[in-house]
PLY file of the C-alpha trace (Angstrom):
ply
format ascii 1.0
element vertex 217
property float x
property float y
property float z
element edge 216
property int vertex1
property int vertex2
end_header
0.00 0.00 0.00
1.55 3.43 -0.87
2.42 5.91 1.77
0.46 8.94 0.40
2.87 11.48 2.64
5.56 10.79 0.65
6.25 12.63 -2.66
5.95 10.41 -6.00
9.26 9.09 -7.57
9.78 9.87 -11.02
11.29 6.86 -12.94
13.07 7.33 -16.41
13.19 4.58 -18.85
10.23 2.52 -16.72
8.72 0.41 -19.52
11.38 -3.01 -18.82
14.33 -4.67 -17.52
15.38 -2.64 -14.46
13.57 0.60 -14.59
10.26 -1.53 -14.52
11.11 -3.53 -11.71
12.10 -0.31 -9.72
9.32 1.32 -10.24
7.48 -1.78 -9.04
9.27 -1.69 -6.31
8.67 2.00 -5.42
5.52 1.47 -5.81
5.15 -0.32 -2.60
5.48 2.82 -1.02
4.64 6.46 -2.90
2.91 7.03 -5.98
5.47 6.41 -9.19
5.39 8.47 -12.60
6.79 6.16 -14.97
8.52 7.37 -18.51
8.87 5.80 -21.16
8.30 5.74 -24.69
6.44 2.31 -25.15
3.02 2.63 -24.17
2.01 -0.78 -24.25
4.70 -1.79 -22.11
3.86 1.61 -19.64
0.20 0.12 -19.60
1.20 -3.38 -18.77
3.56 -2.18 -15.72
0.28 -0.07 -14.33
-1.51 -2.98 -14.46
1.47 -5.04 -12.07
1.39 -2.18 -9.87
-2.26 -1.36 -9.12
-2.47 -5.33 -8.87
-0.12 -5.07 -5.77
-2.36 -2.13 -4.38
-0.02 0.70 -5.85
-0.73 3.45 -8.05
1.39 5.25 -10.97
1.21 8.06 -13.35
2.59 7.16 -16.95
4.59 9.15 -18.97
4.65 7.85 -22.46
7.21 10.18 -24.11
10.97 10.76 -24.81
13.53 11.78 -22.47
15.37 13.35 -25.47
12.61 15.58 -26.24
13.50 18.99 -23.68
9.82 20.24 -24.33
8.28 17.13 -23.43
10.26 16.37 -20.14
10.38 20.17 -19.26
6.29 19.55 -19.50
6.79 17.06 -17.35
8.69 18.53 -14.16
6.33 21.62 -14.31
3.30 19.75 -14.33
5.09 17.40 -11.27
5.93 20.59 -9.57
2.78 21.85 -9.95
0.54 18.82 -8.77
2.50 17.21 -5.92
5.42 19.92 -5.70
8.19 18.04 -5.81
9.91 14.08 -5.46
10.96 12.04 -3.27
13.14 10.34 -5.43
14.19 10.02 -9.25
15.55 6.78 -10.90
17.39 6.90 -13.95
17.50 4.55 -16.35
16.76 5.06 -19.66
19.19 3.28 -22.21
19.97 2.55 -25.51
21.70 -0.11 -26.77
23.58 0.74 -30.22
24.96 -2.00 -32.70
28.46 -3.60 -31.44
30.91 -2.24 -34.09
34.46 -1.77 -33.91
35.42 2.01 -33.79
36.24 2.61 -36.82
32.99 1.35 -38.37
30.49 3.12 -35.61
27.59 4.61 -38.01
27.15 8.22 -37.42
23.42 7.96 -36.86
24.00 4.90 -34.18
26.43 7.35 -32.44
24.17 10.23 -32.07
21.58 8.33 -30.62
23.32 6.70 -28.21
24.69 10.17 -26.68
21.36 11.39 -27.04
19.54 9.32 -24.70
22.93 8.61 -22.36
24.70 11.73 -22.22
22.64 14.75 -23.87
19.49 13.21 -21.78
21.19 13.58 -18.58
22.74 16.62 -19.17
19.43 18.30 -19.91
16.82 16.29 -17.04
19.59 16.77 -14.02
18.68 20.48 -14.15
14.42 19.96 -14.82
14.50 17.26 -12.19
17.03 18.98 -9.50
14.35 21.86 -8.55
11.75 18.86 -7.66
14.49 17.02 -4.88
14.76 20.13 -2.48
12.95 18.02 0.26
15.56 16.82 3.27
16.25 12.91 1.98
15.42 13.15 -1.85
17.26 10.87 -3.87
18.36 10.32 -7.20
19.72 7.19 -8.30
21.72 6.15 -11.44
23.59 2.99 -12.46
26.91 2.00 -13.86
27.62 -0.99 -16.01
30.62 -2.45 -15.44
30.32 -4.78 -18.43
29.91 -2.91 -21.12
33.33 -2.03 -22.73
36.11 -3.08 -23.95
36.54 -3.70 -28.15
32.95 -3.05 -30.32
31.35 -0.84 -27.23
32.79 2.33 -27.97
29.27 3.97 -28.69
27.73 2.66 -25.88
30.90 2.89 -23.61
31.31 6.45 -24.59
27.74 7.46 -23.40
27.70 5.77 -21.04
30.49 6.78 -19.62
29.46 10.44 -20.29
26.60 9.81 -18.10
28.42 8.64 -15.21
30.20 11.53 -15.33
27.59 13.82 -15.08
25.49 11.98 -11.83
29.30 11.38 -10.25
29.83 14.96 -10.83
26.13 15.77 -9.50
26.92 13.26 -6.60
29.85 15.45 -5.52
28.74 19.10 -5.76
25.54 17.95 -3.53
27.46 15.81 -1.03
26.42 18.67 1.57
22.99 20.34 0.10
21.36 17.35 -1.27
19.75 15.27 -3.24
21.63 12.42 -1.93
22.87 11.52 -5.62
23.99 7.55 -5.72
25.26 5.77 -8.75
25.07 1.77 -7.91
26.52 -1.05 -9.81
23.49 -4.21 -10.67
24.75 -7.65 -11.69
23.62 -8.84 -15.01
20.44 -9.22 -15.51
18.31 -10.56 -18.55
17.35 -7.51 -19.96
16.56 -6.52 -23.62
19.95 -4.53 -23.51
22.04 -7.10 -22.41
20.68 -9.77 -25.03
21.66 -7.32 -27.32
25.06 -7.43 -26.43
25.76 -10.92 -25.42
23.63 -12.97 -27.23
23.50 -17.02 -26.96
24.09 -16.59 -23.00
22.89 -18.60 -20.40
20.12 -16.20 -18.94
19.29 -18.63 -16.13
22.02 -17.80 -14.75
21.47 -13.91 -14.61
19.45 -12.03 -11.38
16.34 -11.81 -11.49
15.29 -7.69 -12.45
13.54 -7.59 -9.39
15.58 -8.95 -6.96
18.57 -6.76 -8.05
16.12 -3.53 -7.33
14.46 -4.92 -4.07
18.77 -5.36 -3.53
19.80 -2.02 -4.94
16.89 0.66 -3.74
16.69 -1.23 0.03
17.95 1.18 2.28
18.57 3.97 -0.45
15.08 5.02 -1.15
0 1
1 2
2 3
3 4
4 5
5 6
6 7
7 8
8 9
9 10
10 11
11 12
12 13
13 14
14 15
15 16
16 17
17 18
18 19
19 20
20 21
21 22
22 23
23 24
24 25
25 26
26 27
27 28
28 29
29 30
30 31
31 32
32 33
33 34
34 35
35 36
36 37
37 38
38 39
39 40
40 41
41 42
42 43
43 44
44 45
45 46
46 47
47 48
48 49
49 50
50 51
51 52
52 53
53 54
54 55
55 56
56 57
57 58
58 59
59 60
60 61
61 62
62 63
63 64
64 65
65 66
66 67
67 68
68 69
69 70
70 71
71 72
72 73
73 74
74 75
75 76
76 77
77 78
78 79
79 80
80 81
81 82
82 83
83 84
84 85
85 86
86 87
87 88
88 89
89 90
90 91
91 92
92 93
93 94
94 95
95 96
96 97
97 98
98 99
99 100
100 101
101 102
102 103
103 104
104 105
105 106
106 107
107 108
108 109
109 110
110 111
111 112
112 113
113 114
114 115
115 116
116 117
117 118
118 119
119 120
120 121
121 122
122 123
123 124
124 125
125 126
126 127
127 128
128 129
129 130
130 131
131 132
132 133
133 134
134 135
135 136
136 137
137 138
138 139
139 140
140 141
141 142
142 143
143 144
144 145
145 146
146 147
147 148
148 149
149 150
150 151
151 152
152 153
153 154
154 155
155 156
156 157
157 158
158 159
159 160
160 161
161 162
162 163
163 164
164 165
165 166
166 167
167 168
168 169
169 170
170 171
171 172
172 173
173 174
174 175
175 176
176 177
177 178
178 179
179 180
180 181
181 182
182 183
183 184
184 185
185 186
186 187
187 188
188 189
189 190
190 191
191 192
192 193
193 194
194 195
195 196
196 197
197 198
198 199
199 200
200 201
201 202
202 203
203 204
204 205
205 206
206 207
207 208
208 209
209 210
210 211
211 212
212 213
213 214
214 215
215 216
């Protein structure tokens, strides 16, 4: 049952893999706004959430698109005046290609939605986590790197970057900014990258966000 003192948490990139099983999760315990750009997928995570007596909002747009998510924050401001927490984890998963063959248009949309997107939503989404104990929360992947991931290494990488940097400059003011490492998991992204592996033997989605968000959020 959610706690209806608490502010909602906003989660980016909610429609599978991790981001839907945190804002599952969440919504054990505050009302969730869930964004992402796969309705069908948004609709099917409401209905896992309101069958576990919680509630969500979703979102079914772009976090590339400033006007859209700018929308967004106002219209969270302006209903419930702030979060309690934001989860980030919208991703894309680019072609492996060594990096001399990395198509322009694969490039551009993998810095789009890792590193543009975050440079853009830290500053919409910081004015909503003034409350004492907001959170936001982003995640590494350790995996991903090495020869034929330079797209997805690079933004990546510019993304941790950014929350690390975030995480520092607000060590003192708040939010409390954390950037935590999941195992593997059998997510659309990963199968993408290493296909014909044993996915038994991956965590369960989640089980890795019960794991990561206990005692964070």
């Amino acid at each position: 049952m959610s706690d209806d003192t608490l502010k909602p948490a906003l989660v980016t990139g909610a429609s599978r893999g991790l981001g839907a099983a945190c804002a599952e999760y969440l919504a054990r315990s505050r009302h969730v706004i869930a964004v992402a750009r796969t309705t069908g997928a948004l609709e099917e995570l409401d209905d896992r959430i309101q069958a576990v007596g919680g509630s969500a909002t979703l979102a079914p747009m772009d976090v590339t698109d400033p006007g859209a998510m700018a929308h967004l924050c106002r219209s969270i401001w302006e209903r419930w005046g702030g979060l309690s927490v934001w989860v980030h984890t919208a991703c894309h998963a680019p072609p492996l290609a060594p990096a001399d063959h990395v198509d322009a248009k694969d490039w551009d949309k993998t810095m789009a939605v890792l590193g543009t997107a975050t440079s853009t939503l830290i500053p919409m989404v910081a004015p909503l986590l003034r409350d004492p104990g907001a959170q936001a929360v982003f995640f590494s992947d350790a995996d991903a790197q090495g020869k034929f991931f330079g797209a997805y290494a690079a933004g990546k990488a510019a993304q941790m970057a950014l929350a690390r940097a975030w995480q520092a400059e607000t060590a003192r003011t708040g939010p409390h900014v954390h950037v935590l490492s999941p195992a593997p998991m059998p997510t659309a992204t990963r199968a993408r990258f290493f296909p014909g592996e044993d996915r038994g033997a991956l965590a369960d989605p989640a089980a890795e966000a019960a794991r990561l968000l206990n005692g964070v959020v």
